[in-house]
C-alpha positions as CSV (number, residue, x, y, z in Angstrom):
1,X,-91.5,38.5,50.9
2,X,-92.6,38.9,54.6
3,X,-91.8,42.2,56.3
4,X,-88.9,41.5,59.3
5,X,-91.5,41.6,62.3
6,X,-93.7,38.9,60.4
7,X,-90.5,36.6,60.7
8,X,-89.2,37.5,63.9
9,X,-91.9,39.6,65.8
10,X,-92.2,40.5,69.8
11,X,-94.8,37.2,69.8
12,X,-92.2,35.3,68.0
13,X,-89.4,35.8,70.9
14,X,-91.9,35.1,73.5
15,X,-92.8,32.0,72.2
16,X,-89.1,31.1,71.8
17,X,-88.4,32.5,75.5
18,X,-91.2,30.1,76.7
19,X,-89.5,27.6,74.9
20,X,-86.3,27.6,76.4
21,X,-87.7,28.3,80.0
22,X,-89.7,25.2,79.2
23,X,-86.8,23.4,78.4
24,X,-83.9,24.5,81.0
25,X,-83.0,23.7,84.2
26,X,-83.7,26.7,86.2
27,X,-83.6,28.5,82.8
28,X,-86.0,31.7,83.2
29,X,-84.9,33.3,79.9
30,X,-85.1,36.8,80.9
31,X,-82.0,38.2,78.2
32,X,-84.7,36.3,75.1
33,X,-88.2,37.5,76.8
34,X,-86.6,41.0,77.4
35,X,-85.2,41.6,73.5
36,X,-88.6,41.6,72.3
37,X,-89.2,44.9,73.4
38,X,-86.3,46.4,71.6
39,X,-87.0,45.0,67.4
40,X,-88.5,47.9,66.5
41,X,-86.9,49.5,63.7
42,X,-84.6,46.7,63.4
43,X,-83.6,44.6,60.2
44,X,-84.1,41.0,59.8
45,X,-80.5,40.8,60.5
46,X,-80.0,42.9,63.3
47,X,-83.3,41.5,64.5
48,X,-81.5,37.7,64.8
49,X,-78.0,39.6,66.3
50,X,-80.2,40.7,68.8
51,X,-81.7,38.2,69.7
52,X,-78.8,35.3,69.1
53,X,-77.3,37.3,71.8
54,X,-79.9,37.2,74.0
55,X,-80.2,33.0,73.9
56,X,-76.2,32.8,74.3
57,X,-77.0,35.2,77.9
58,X,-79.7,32.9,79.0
59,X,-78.0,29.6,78.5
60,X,-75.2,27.9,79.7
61,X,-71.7,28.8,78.7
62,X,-70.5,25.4,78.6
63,X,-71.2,23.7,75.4
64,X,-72.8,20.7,76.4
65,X,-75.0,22.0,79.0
66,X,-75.8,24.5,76.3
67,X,-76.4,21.6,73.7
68,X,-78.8,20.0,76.4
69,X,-81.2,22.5,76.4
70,X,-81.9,22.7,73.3
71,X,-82.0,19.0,72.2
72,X,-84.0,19.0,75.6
73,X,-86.4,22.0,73.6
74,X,-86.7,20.0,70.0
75,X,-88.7,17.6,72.3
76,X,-91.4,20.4,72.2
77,X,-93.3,20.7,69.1
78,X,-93.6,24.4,70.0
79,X,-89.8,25.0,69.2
80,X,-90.4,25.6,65.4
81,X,-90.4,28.2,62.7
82,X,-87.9,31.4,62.4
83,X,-87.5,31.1,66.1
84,X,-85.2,28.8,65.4
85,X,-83.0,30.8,63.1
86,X,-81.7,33.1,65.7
87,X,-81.0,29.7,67.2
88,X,-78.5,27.9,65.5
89,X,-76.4,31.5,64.8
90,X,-76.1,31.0,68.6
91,X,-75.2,27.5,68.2
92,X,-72.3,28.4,65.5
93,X,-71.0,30.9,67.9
94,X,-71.4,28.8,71.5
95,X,-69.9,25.6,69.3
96,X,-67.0,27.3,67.7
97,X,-64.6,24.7,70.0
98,X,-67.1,22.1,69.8
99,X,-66.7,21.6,65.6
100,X,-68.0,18.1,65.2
101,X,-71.0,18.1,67.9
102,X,-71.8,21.9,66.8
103,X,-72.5,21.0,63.6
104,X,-74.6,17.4,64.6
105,X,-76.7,19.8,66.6
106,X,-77.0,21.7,64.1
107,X,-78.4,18.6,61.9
108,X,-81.2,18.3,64.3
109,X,-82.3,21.5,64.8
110,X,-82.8,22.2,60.5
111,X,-85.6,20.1,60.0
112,X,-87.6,22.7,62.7
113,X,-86.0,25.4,60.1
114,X,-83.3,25.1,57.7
115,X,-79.9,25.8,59.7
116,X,-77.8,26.3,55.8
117,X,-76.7,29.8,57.0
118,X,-75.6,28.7,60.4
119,X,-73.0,25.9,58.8
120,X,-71.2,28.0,56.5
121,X,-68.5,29.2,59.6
122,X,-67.3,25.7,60.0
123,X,-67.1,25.4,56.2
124,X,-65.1,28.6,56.3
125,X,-62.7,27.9,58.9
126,X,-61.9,24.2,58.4
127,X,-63.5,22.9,55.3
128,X,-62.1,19.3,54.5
129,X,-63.2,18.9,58.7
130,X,-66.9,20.3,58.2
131,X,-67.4,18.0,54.6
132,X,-66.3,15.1,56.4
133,X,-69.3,15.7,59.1
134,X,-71.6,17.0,56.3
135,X,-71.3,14.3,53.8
136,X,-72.9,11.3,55.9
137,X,-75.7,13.8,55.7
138,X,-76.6,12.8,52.3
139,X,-77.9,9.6,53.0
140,X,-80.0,11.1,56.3
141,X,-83.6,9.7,56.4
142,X,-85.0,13.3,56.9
143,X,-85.1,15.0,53.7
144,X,-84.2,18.6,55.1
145,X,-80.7,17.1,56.5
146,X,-79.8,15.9,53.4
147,X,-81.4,19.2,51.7
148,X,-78.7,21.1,54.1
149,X,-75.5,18.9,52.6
150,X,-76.0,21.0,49.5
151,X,-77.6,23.7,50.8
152,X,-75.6,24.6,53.6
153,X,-72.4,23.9,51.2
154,X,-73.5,26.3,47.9
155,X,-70.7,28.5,47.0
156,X,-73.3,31.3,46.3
157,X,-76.3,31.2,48.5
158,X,-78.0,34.1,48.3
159,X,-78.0,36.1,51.7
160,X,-75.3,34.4,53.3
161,X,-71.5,34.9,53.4
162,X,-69.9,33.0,50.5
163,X,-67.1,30.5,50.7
164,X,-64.6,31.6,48.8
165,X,-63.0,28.3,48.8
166,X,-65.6,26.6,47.0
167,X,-65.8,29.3,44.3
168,X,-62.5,28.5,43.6
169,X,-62.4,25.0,43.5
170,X,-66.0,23.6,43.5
171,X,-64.9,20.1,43.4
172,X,-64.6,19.3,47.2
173,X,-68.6,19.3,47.3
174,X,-69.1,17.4,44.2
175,X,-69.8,13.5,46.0
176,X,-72.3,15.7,48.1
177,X,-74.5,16.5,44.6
178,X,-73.5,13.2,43.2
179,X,-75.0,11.6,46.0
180,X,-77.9,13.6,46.2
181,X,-79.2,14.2,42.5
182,X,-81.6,11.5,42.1
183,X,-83.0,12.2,45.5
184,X,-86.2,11.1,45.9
185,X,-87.6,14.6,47.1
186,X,-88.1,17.5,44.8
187,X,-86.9,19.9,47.9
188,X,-83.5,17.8,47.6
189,X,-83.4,18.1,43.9
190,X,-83.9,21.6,43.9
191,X,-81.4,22.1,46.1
192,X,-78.5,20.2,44.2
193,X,-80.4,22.2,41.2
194,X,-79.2,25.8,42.6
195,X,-76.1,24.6,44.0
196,X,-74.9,23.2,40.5
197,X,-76.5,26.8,38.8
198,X,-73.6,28.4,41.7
199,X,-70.8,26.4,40.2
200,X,-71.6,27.6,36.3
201,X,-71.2,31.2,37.4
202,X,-67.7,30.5,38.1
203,X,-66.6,27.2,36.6
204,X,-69.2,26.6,33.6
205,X,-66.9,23.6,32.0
206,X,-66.9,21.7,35.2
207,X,-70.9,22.1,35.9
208,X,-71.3,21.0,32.3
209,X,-69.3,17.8,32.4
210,X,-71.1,17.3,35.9
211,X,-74.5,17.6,34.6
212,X,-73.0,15.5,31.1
213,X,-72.3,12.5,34.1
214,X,-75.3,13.0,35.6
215,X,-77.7,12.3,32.5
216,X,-75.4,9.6,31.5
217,X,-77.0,8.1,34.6
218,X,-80.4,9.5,34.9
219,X,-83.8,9.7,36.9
220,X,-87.1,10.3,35.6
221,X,-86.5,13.7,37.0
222,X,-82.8,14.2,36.4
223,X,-82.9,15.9,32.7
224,X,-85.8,18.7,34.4
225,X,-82.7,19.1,37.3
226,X,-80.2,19.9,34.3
227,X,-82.3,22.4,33.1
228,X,-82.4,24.4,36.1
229,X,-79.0,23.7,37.6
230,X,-77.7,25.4,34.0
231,X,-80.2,28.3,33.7
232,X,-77.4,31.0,34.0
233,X,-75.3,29.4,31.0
234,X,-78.6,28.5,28.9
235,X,-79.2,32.7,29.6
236,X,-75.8,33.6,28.9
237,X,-75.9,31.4,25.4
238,X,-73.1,28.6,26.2
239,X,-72.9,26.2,23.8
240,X,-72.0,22.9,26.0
241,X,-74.8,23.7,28.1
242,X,-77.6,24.3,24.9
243,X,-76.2,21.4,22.7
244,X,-76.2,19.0,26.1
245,X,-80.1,19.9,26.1
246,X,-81.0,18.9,22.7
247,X,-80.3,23.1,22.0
248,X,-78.2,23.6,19.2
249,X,-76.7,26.9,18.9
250,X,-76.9,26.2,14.4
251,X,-80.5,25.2,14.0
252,X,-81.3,26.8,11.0
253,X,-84.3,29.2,11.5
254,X,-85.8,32.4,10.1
255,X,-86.4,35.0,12.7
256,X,-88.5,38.2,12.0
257,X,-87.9,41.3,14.9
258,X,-88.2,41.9,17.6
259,X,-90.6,44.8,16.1
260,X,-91.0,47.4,18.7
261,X,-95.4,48.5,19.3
262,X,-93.5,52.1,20.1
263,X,-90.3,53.8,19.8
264,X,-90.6,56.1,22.7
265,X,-91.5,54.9,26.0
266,X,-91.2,56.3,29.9
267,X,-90.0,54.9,33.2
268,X,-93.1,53.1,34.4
269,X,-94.1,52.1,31.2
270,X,-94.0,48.9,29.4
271,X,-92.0,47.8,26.0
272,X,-94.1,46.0,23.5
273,X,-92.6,44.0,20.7
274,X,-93.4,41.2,18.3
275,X,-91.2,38.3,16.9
276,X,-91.8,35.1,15.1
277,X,-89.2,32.0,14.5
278,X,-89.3,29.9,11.9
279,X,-87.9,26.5,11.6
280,X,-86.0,26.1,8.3
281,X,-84.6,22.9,9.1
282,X,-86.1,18.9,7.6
283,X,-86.4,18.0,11.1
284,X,-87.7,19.4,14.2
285,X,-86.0,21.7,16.1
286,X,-85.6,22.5,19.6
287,X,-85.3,26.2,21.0
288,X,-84.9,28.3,23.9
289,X,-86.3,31.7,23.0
290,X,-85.2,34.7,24.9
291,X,-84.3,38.0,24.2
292,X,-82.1,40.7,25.7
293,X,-82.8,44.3,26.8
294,X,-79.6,46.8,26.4
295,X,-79.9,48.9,29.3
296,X,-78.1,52.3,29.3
297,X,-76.0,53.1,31.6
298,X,-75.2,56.4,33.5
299,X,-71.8,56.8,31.4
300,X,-73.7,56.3,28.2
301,X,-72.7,52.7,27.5
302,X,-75.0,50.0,27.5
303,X,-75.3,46.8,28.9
304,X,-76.8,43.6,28.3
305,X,-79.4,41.8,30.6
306,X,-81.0,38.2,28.8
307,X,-84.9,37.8,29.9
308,X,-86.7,34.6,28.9
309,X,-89.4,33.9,26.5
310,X,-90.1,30.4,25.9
311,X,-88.9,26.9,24.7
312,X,-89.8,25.4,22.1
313,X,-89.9,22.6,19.4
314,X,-90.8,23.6,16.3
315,X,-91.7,20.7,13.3
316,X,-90.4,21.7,10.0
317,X,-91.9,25.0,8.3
318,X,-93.8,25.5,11.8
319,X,-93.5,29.3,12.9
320,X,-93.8,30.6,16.3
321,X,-95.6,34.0,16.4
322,X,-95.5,36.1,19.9
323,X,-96.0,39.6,21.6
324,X,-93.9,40.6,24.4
325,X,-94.5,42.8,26.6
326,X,-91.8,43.8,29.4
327,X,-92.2,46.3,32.2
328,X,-90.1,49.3,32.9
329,X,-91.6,50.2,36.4
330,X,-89.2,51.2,38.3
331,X,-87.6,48.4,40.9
332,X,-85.1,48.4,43.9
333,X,-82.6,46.4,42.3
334,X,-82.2,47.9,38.9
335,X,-82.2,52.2,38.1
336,X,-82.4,52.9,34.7
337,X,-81.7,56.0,32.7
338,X,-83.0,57.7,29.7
339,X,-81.4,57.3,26.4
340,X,-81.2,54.7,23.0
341,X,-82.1,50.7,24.3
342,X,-81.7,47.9,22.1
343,X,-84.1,44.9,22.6
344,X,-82.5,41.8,20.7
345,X,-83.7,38.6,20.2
346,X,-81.6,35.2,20.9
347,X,-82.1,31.9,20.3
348,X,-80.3,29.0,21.3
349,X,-77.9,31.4,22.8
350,X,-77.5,32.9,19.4
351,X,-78.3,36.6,18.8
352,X,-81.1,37.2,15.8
353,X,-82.6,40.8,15.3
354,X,-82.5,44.1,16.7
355,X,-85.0,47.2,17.3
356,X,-83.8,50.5,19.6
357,X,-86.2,52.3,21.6
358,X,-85.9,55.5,23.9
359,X,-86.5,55.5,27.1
360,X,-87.5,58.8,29.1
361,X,-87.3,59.4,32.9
């Protein structure tokens, strides 16, 4: 992932102050040029506070005139890249009483770089009044506007504030992905993808029966959209989800480990294990593999975390043989401590097997 300064550097705001000088009426952009000097040290997030700030100082208070200048700016091919994040967080604060022409502006300005971050406070304050400018989007000629109907709208997104509303009650954004699944453009797809994979975390019956409609009425590309839209349910073993893939959580098969390479392993070390399946049905089967780590906890207790391994179809009799080996290196997200792990296999979202192994710190 690039460092803060490579996505908004001292060059970057230059470039964006020239820009907006470029583009204004007497516009110097002295507050823009002038913030550069002081992102040192600075997050990503404080970076674009900073510097949000700054553009809000430099143009015009009014919205309109405000609008002007940048729609003036998107004329120059220059106005591009995470300049333009900083942007349209000024945008959603300058038109906070301009709801409607806020968030068309906002339309035009994501294709330069995706402006799903900078939409969500109109979704939060008025939501039924921010769909009904939104969903127009999904029939938008440019593929990043129609990208931002479900992007903008996720319940989930990662790194953005989430909308409560929708994690309560998905169903308001639902025409948006219905509209948008068989998009033409993988970017699109991916999109209604992740949004639908935010909906299972919360409401997995109603992103089943959506994705249930959705192959009822497919693309070439729809059942590969399924897939990843229900990735968190396939993990976490639900049986809708697994039997609407062709997964059934009963196929008959004869599983051997996981055998653990060695029962005693460090922090910074890697598990090594072994495991075949075995199809013991007449008819080919059709399996998603993965396996689950028991972590330890600092109160003793354990607790589960799925990891994938592989799907497959297996013809009768056929046996799938495989090593594993999963890393223990230490990362920012997970701290582990010493004690009895289990490693577990499971197959279609059943669990098969066990082996424990110590881990040291």
């Amino acid at each position: 992932m690039p460092s803060a300064d490579e996505l908004l550097s001292a060059d970057t705001v230059s470039d964006l102050a020239r820009c907006l000088t470029r583009a204004g009426d007497g516009i110097m952009a002295h507050e823009t040029r002038g913030c550069g000097a002081g992102l040192d040290g600075l997050s990503f997030t404080e970076r674009v506070t900073l510097i949000r700030n700054a553009v809000l100082a430099d143009l015009p208070a009014s919205y309109p005139a405000f609008a002007n200048v940048l729609r003036i700016a998107l004329r120059d091919s220059d106005f591009t890249g995470w300049m333009i994040f900083p942007v349209t967080e000024a945008v959603a604060v300058r038109g906070r009483d301009a709801f409607e022409p806020a968030l068309a502006l906002l339309a035009e300005l994501t294709p330069r770089l995706t402006a799903e971050i900078a939409v969500r406070p109109f979704l939060r304050a008025d939501l039924d009044r921010a769909l009904r400018v939104m969903t127009p989007w999904t029939a938008h000629p440019d593929l990043h506007v129609r990208r931002l109907a479900s992007e903008g709208t996720r319940p989930r997104l990662p790194w953005a504030p989430q909308l409560p509303e929708l994690i309560a009650d998905p169903t308001p954004t639902l025409p948006l992905l219905d509209a948008l699944y068989r998009d033409d453009s993988e970017y699109v797809r991916r999109s209604v993808a992740n949004h639908l994979n935010d909906i299972s975390r919360d409401h997995p019956d109603i992103a089943t029966a959506v994705a249930t409609r959705w192959l009822s009425n497919p693309a070439p590309t729809t059942t590969r959209l399924v897939r990843h839209g229900l990735r968190t349910l396939i993990k976490s073993g639900h049986a809708g989800a697994l039997t609407l893939l062709g997964h059934f959580p009963d196929s008959p098969v004869a599983v051997e480990g996981p055998h653990v390479h060695a029962s005693d392993i460090r922090v910074g070390d890697h598990l090594l294990f072994d495991y075949s399946v075995t199809n013991a049905h007449d008819q080919t089967v059709h399996l998603v593999i993965d396996y689950v780590v028991h972590h330890v906890k600092a109160n003793g207790s354990r607790t589960p975390k799925v990891f994938k391994l592989t799907t497959r179809s297996l013809a009768p009799g056929e046996t799938w043989r495989a090593t594993r080996r999963h890393s223990f290196k230490p990362i920012s997200t997970r701290r582990y401590h010493p004690g009895v792990h289990l490693v577990q296999l499971q197959i279609n979202g059943r669990p098969h097997g066990e082996a424990s192994f110590t881990l040291h710190c």
